[in-house]
VOMARKOL-544178 format. One record per residue (C-alpha): residue number from 1; residue in three letters; z, y, x. Coordinates in nm, 4 decimals, padded with zeros to 6 digits, always signed. Each point is the difference from the previous one (the first is absolute). Last residue first. Layout:
VOMARKOL-544178
<node nr="NUM" rest="Ala" w="Z" v="Y" u="X"/>
...
This chain:
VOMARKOL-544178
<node nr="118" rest="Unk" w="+06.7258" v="+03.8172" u="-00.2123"/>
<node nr="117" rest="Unk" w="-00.0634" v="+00.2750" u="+00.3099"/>
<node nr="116" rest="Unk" w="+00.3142" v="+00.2386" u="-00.0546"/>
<node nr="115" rest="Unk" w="+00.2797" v="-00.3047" u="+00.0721"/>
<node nr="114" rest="Unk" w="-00.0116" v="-00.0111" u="+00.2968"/>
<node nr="113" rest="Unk" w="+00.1877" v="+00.3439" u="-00.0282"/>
<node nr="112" rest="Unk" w="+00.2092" v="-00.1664" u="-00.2588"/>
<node nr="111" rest="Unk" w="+00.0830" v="-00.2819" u="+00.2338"/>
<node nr="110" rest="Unk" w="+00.1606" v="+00.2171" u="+00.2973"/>
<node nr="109" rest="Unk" w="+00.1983" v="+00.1951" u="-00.2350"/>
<node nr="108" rest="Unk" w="+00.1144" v="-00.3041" u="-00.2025"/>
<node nr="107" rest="Unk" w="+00.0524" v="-00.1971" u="+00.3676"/>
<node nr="106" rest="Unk" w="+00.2543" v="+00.2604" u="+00.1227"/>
<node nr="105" rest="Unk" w="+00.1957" v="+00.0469" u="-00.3585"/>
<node nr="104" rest="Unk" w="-00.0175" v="-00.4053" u="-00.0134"/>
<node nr="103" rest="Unk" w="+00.1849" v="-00.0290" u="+00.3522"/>
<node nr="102" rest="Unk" w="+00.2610" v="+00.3168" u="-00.1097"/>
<node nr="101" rest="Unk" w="+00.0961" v="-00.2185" u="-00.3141"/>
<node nr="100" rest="Unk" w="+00.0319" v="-00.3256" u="+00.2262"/>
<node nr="99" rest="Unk" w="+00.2045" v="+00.2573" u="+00.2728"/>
<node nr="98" rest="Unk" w="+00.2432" v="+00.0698" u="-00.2576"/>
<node nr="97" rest="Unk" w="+00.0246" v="-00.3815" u="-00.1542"/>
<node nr="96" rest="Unk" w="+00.0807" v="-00.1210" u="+00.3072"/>
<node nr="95" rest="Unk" w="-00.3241" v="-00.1772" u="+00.1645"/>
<node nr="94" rest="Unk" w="-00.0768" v="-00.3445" u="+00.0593"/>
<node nr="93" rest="Unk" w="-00.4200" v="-00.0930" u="+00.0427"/>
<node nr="92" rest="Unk" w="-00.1202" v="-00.3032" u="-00.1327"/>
<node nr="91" rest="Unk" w="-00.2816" v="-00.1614" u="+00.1137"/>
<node nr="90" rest="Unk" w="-00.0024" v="-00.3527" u="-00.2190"/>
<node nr="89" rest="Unk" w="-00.2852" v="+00.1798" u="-00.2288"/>
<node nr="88" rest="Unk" w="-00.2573" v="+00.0498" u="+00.2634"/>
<node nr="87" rest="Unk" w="-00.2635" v="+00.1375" u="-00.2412"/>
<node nr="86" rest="Unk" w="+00.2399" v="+00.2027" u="-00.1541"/>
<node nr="85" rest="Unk" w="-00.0075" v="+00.2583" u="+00.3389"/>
<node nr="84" rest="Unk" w="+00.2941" v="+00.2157" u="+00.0630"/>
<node nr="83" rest="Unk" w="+00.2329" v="-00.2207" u="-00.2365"/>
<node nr="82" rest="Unk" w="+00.3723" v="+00.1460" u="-00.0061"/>
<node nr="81" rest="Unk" w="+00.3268" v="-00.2004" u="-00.0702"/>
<node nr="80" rest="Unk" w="+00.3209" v="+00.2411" u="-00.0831"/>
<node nr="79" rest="Unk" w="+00.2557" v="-00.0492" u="+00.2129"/>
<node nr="78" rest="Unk" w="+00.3882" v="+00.0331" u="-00.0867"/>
<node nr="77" rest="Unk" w="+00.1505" v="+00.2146" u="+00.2753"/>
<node nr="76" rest="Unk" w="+00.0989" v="-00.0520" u="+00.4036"/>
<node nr="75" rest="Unk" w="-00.1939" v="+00.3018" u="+00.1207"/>
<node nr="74" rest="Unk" w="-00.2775" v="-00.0366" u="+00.2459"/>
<node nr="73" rest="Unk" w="-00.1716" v="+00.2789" u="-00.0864"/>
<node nr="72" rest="Unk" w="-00.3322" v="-00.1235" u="-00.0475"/>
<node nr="71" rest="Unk" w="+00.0110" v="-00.4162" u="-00.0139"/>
<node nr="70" rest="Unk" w="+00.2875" v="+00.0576" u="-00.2130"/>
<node nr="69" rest="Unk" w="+00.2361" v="-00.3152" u="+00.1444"/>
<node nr="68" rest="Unk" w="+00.1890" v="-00.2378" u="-00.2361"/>
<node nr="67" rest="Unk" w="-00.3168" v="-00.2712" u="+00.0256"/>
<node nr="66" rest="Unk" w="-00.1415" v="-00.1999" u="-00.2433"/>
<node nr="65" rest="Unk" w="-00.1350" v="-00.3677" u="+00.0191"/>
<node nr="64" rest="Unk" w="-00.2844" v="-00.1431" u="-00.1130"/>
<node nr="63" rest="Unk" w="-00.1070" v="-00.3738" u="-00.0883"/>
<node nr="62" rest="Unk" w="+00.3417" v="-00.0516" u="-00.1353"/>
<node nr="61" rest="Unk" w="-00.1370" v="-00.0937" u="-00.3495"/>
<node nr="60" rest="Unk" w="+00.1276" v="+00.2396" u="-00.1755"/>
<node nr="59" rest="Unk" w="-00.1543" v="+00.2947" u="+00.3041"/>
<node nr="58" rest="Unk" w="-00.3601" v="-00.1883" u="-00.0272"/>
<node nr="57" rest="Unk" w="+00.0173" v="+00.0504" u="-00.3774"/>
<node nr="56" rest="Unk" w="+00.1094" v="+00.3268" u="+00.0202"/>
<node nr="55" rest="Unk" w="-00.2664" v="+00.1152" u="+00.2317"/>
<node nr="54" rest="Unk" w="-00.3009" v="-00.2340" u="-00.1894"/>
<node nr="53" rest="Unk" w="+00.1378" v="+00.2232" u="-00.3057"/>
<node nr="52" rest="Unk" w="-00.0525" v="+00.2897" u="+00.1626"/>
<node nr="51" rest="Unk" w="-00.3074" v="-00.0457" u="+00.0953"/>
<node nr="50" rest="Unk" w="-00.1201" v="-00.0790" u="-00.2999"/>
<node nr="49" rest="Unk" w="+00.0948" v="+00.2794" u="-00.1726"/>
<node nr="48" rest="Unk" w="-00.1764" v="+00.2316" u="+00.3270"/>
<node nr="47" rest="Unk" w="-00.3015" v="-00.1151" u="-00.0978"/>
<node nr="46" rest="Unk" w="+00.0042" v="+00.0916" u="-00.3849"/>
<node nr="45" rest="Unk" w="+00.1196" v="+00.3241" u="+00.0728"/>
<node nr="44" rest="Unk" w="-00.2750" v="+00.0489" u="+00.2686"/>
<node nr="43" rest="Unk" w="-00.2355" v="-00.1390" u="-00.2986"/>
<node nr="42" rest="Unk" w="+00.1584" v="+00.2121" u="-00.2393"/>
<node nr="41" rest="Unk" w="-00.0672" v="+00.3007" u="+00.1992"/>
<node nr="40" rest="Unk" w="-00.4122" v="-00.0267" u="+00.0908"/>
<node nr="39" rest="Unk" w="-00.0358" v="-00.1068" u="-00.3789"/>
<node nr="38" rest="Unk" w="+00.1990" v="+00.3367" u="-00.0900"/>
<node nr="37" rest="Unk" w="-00.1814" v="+00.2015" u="+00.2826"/>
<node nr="36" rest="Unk" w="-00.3563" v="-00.1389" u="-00.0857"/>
<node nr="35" rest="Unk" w="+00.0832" v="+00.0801" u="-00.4236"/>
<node nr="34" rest="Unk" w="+00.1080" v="+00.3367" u="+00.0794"/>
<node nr="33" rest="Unk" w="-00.3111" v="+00.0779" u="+00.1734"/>
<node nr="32" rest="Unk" w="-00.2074" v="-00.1026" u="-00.2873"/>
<node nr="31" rest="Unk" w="+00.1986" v="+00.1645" u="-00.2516"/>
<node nr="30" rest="Unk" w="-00.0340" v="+00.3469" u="+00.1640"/>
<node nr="29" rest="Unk" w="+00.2589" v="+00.1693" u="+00.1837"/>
<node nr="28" rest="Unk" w="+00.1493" v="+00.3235" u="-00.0207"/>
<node nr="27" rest="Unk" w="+00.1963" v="-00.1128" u="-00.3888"/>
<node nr="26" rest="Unk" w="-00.0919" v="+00.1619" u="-00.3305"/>
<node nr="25" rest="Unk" w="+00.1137" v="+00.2885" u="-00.1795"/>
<node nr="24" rest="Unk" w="+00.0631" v="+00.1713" u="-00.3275"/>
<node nr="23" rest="Unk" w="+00.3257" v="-00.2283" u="-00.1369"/>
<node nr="22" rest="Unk" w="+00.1478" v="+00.0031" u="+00.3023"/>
<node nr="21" rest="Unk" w="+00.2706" v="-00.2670" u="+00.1616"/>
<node nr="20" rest="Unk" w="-00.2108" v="-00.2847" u="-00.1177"/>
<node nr="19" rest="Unk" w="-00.3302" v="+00.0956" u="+00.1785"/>
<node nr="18" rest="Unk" w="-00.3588" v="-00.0528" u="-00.1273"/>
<node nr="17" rest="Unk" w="-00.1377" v="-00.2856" u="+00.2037"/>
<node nr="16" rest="Unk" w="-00.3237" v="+00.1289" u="+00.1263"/>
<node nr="15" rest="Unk" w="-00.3766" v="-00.0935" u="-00.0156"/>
<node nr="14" rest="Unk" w="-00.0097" v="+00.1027" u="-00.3824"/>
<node nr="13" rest="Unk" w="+00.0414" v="+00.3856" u="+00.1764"/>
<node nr="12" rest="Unk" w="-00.3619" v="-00.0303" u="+00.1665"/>
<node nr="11" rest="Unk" w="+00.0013" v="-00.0603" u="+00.3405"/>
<node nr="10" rest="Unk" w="-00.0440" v="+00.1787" u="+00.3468"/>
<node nr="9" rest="Unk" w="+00.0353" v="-00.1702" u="+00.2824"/>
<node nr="8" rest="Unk" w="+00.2500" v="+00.0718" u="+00.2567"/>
<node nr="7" rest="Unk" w="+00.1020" v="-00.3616" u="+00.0340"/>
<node nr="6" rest="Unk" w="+00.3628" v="+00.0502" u="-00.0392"/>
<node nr="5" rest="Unk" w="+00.0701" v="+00.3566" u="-00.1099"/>
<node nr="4" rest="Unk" w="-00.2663" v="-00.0978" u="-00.2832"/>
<node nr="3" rest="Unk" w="-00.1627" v="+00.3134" u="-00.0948"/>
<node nr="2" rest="Unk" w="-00.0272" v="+00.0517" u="-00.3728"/>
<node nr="1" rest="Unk" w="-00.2559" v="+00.0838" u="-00.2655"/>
């Protein structure tokens, strides 16, 4: 028997993926609870896909226009395009690449303690 680290139940061993790394042990989550997160993740993934291709699409087509300016630091760089929300897919944020990697630090820590109730 084993306590799932997700759901805090405890399960027989069959309930867990054994683990690749170790021959003699198996994973902190149960099957069931990795099966929400991965269908949970793909469909973000699948989401955000799209909206990147109705981004480019509207950019080829003129729809959109980029600006020089990082939105944070103001520094004249190549932008990188950021979605906050990928329901409204033609709201594009323009960061530098720094302050696009320090943007997804911020909403990765904020996220993963959301996070905690799936």
């Amino acid at each position: 028997m084993k306590k799932c680290s997700k759901c805090k139940k405890i399960k027989e061993f069959s309930e867990f993926y054994k683990r690749i790394d170790r021959k003699s042990d198996y994973r902190s989550h149960c099957k069931q609870c990795i099966s929400k997160y991965d269908k949970h993740y793909k469909n973000l993934t699948c989401k955000a896909q799209i909206v990147h291709r109705q981004a480019r699409t509207a950019f080829e087509r003129g729809e959109l226009s980029n600006p020089i300016i990082c939105e944070i630091c103001g520094t004249i760089k190549p932008l990188d395009k950021h979605h906050e929300d990928y329901s409204k897919p033609f709201e594009i944020r323009w960061f530098c690449r720094k302050c696009h990697k320090n943007r997804h630090v911020l909403l990765n820590n904020t996220v993963q303690v959301r996070a905690v109730a799936w």
